[in-house]
C-alpha positions as CSV (number, residue, x, y, z in Angstrom):
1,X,11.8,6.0,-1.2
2,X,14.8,8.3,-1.4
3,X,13.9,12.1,-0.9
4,X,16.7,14.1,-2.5
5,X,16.0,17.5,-1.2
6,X,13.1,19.4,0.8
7,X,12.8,23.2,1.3
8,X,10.3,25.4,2.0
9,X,8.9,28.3,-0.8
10,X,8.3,31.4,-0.6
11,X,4.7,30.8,-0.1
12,X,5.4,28.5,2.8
13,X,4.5,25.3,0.9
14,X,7.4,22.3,1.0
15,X,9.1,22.0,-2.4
16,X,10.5,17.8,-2.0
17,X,12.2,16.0,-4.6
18,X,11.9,11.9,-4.7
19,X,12.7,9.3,-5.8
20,X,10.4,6.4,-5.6
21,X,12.4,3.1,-5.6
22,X,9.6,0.1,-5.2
23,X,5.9,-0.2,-6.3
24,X,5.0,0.7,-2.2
25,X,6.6,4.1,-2.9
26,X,4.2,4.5,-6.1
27,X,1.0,3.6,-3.6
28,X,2.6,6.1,-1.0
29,X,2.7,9.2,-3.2
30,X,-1.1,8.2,-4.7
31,X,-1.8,9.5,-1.3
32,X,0.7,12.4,-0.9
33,X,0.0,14.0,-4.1
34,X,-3.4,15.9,-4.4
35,X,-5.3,18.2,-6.6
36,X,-3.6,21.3,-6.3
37,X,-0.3,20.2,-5.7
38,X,2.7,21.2,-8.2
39,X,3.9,18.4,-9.3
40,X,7.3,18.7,-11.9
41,X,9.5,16.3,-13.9
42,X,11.0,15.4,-17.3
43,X,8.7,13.8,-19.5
44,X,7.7,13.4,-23.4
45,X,4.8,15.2,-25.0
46,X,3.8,14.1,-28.5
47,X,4.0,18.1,-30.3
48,X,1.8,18.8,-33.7
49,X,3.1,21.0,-36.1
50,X,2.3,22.1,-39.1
51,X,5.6,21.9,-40.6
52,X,5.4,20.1,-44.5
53,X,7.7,17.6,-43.4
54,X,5.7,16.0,-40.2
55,X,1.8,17.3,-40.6
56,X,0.7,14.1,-42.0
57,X,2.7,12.4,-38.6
58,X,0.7,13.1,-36.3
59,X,3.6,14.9,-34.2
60,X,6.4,13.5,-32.5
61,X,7.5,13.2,-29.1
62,X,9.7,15.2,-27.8
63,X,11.8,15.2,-24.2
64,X,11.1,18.3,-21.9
65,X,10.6,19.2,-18.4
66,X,7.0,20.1,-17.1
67,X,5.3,21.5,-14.3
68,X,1.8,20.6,-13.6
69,X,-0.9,21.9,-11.1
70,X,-2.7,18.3,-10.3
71,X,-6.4,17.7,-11.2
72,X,-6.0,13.6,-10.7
73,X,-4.1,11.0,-9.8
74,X,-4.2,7.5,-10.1
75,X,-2.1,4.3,-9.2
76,X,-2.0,1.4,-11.3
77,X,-0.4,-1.4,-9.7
78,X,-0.8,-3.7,-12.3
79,X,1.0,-1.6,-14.9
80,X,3.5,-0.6,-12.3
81,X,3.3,2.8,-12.2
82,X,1.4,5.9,-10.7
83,X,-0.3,8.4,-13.2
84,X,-0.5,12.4,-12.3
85,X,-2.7,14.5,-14.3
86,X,-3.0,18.3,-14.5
87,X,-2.5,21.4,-17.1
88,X,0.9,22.3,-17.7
89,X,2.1,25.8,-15.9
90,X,5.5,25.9,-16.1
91,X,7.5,24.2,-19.2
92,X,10.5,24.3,-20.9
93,X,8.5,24.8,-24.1
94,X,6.3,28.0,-23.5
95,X,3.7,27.2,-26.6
96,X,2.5,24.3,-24.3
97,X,1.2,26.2,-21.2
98,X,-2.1,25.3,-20.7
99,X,-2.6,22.2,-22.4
100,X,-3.4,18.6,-20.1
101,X,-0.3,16.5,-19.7
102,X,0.0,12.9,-17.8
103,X,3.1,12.3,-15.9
104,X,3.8,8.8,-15.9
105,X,5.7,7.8,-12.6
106,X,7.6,5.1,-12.4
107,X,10.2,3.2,-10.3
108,X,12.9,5.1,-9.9
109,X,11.5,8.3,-11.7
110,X,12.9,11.1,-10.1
111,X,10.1,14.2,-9.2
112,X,9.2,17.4,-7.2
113,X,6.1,18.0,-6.1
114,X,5.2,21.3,-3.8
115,X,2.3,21.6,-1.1
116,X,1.3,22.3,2.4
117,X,2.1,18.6,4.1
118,X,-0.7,17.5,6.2
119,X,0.8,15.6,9.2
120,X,-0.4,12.6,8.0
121,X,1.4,13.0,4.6
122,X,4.7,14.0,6.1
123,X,4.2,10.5,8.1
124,X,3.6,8.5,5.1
125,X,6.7,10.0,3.5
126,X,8.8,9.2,6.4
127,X,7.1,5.9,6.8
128,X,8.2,5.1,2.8
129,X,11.9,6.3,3.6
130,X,12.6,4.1,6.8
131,X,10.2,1.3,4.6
132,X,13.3,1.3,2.0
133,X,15.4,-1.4,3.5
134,X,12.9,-3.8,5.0
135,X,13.1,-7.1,3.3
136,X,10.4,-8.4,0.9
137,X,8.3,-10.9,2.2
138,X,6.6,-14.3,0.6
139,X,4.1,-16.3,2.3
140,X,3.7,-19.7,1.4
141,X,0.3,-21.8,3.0
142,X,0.3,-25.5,2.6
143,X,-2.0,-28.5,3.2
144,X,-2.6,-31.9,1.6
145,X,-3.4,-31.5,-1.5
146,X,-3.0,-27.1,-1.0
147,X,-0.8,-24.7,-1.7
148,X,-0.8,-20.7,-2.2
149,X,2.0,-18.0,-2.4
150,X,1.1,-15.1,-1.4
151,X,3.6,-11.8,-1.5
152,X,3.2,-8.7,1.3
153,X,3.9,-5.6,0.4
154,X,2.6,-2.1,2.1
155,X,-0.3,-1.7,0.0
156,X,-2.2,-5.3,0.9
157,X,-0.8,-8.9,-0.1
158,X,-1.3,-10.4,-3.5
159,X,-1.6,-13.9,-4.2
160,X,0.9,-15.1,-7.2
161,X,-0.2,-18.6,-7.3
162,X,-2.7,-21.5,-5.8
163,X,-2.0,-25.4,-6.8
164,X,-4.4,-27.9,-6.1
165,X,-3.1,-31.7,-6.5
166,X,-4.7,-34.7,-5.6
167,X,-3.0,-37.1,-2.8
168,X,-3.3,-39.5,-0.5
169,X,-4.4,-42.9,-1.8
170,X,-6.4,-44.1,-4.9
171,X,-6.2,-44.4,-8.4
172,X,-5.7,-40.8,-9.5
173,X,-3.3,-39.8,-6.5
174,X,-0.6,-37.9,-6.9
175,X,2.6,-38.3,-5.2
176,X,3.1,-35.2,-2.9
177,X,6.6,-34.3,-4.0
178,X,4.8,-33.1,-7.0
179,X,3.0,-30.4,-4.9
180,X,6.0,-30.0,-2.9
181,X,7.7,-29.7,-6.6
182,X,5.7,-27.0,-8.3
183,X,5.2,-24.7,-4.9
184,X,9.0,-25.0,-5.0
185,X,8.9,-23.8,-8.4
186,X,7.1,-20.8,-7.7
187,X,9.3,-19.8,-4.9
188,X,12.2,-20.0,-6.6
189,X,10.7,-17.2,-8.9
190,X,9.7,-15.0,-6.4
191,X,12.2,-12.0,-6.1
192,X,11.8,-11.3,-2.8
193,X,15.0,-11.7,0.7
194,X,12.3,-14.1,2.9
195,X,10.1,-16.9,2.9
196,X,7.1,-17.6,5.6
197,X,5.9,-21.4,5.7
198,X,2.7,-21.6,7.0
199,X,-0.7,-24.1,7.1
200,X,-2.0,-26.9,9.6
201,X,-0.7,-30.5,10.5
202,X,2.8,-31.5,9.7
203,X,2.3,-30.8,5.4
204,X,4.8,-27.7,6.2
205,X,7.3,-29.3,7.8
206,X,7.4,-32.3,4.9
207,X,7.1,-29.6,2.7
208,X,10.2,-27.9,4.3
209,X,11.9,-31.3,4.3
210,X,11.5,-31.1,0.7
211,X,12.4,-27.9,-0.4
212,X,15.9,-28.6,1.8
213,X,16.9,-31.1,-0.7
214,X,16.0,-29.4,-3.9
215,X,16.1,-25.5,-3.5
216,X,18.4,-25.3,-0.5
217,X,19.0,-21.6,-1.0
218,X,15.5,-20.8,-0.2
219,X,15.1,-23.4,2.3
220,X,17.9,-21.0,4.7
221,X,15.5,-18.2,4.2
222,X,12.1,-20.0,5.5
223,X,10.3,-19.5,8.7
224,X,7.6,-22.3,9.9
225,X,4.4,-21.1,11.3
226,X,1.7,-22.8,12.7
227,X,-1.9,-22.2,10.8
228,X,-5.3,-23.3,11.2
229,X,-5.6,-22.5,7.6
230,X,-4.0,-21.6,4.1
231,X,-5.0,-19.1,1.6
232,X,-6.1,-15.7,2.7
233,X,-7.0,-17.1,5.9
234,X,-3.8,-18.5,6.9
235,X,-1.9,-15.5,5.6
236,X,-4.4,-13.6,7.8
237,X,-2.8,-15.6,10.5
238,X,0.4,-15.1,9.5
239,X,0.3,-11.4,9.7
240,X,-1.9,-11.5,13.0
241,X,0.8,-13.7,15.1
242,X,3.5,-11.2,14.0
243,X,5.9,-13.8,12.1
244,X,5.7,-11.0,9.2
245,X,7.8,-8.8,11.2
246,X,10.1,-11.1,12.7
247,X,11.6,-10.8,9.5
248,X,10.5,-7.0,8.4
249,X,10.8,-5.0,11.4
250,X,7.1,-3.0,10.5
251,X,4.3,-4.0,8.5
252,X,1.6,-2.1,8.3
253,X,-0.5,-4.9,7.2
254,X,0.7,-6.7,10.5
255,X,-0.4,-3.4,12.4
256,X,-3.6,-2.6,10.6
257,X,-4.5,-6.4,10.9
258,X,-3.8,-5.7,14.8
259,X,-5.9,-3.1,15.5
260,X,-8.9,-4.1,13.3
261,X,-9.3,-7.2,15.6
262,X,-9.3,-4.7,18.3
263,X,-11.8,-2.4,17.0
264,X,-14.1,-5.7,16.2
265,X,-13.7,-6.9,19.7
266,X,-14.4,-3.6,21.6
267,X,-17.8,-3.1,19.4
268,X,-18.3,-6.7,20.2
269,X,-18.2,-5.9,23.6
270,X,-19.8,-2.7,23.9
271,X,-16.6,-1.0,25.3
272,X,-14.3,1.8,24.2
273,X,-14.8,2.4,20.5
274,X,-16.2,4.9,17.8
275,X,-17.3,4.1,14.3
276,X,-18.4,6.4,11.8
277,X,-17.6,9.8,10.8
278,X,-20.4,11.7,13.9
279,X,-19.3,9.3,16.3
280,X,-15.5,10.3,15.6
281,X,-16.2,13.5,15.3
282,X,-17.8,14.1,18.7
283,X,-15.2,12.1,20.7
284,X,-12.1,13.7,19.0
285,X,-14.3,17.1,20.2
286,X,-13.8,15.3,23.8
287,X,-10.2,13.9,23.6
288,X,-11.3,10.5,23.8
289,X,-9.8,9.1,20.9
290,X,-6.5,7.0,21.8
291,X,-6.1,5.9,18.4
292,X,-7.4,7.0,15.1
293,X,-8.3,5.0,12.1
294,X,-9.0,6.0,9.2
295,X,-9.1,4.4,4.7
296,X,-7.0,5.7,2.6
297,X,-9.3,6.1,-0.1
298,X,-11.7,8.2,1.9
299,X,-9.3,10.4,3.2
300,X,-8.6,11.3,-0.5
301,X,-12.0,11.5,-1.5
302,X,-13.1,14.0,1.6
303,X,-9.7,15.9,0.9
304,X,-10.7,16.5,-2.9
305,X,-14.4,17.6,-1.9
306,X,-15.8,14.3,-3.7
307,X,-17.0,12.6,-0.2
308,X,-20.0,12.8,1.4
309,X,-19.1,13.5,5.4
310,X,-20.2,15.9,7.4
311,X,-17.2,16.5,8.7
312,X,-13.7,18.3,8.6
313,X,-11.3,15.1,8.5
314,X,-8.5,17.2,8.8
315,X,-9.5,18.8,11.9
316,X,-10.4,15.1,13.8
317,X,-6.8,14.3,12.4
318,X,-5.0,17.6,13.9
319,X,-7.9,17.5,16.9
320,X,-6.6,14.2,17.8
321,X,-3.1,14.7,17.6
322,X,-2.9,17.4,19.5
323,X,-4.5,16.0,23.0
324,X,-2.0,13.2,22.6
325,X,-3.6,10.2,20.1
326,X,-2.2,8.3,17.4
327,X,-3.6,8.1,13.4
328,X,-2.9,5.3,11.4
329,X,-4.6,5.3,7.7
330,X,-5.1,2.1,6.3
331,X,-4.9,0.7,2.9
332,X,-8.3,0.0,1.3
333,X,-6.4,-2.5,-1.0
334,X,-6.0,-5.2,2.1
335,X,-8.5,-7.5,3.7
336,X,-8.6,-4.8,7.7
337,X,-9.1,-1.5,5.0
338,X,-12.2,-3.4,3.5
339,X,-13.3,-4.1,6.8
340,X,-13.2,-0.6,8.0
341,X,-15.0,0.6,4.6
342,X,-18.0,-1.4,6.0
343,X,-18.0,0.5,9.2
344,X,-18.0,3.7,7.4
345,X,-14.0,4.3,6.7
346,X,-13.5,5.7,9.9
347,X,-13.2,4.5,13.6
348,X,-11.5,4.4,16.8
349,X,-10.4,3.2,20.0
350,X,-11.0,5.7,22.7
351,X,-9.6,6.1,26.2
352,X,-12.7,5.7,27.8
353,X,-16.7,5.1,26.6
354,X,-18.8,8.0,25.6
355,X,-22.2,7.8,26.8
């Protein structure tokens, strides 16, 4: 994420302009941007007129600028690009004031928006700006007869491919090479500056052998872990030993995947831990919280007034920052998000036990 310029307005709001460079910006911004904000940019609006020449048309589009007070906002990571709607107050075509407009954000698409920052928000911005030269990550997983390719980005991992090959002995038994052969394949077409090879036994390390013969450039790139597992599992365990940020200095996948398996074992245990938006609630009121976490997706939803809490997440947020505890908000698109959804999107670790 570049950010261009920041000021403050006249009505003490922050006026920022970015630029959002990778498909993580897009998911960052989804987060930033509310209802309410200003949002501005150039855009195209199809305009009817009544003109001889272009009724029967339909209109045509035509390239303006437009500033948009945001009713909703959506990111679609599968058509790569994050969608802002609102009704148009400021324009540089006056007759369309007041009319709905859809700013289509994509890569690269340069845009203001002005609002009060909550500190969280502010964090996420910063977090996208340092995020901007971390390499791009692909986790391979491989056992006999196994493979998957998995990619990591900020908002959760996706899987681009899983081959399944018969081997060993028999009538219908494939070499291995030709696993070896098409994982290699979908490597090579991976755009990303690192590779993780992962999964139980000694597969990897034939696998490895392999790809050091026949795609030598990625081969330099590689780093061997150890799994019990492949799939989602093993890349689980990929993220959970840290190997993900021996080669991108921060994850938050890595981090959220962290402190999940510490939530689960303190309420495992009985120890220092809240769940649950009361819970929270009362021991932000005493200090206790040491770290907050809290989904993404119900942040936004309490925020816009669409939740069903009985609480101000804003104030637990400023409440706990301000007697010294951390927040982290997690992504509900990976596997530790899903897993705090199920506890009620919101949790802690605390200093001590409230009893």
């Amino acid at each position: 994420m570049q950010i261009q310029s920041r000021e403050t307005t006249a009505e003490g709001a922050e006026r920022i302009e970015v630029v959002p460079e990778t498909l993580d910006d897009l998911w960052h911004l989804s987060y930033v941007i509310e209802p309410g904000d200003l949002v501005s940019g150039d855009t195209t609006r199809r305009i009817q007129r009544n003109d001889d020449t272009l009724r029967d048309k339909g209109g045509e589009r035509e390239p303006m600028w437009i500033q948009i007070e945001v009713t909703d906002v959506e990111f679609a990571k599968f058509a790569n690009r994050l969608r802002v709607g609102g009704e148009i107050v400021d324009c540089s075509r006056e007759d369309q004031l007041g009319f709905h407009h859809t700013l289509n954000v994509e890569e690269h698409t340069e845009l203001t928006v002005e609002k009060h920052l909550k500190p969280d928000q502010a964090d996420r911005l910063e977090e996208a700006v340092e995020a901007t030269d971390n390499p791009d990550v692909a986790i391979a997983t491989v056992e006999e007869g196994e493979a998957h390719v998995h990619t990591v980005a900020q908002y959760g991992t996706e899987e681009r491919a899983a081959i399944t090959s018969t081997t060993g002995k028999g009538e219908y038994a494939r070499p291995r090479k030709e696993l070896f052969g098409e994982l290699a394949d979908v490597l090579k077409r991976q755009d990303v500056d690192a590779y993780i090879l992962a999964g139980p036994g000694f597969t990897k390390q034939d696998a490895l052998d392999h790809f050091q013969d026949e795609i030598p450039d990625v081969a330099e790139q590689i780093t061997v872990v150890d799994t019990s597992a492949v799939g989602d599992r093993g890349v689980h365990e990929v993220l959970k030993r840290g190997a993900v940020e021996d080669v991108q200095q921060q994850t938050r996948i890595a981090e959220e995947a962290d402190y999940i398996d510490e939530l689960m074992e303190r309420i495992g245990s009985g120890s220092e831990v809240a769940y649950g938006p009361a819970e929270v609630a009362k021991a932000a009121d005493y200090g206790a919280i040491e770290t907050l976490l809290v989904l993404d997706e119900r942040l936004r939803l309490e925020r816009a007034g669409e939740g069903d809490w009985d609480i101000d997440v804003d104030q637990i947020i400023e409440t706990t920052e301000q007697k010294g505890g951390d927040v982290t908000v997690f992504s509900a698109e990976f596997a530790p998000g899903q897993q705090l959804s199920n506890l009620g999107g919101i949790a802690a670790l605390l200093r001590y036990r409230l009893d």
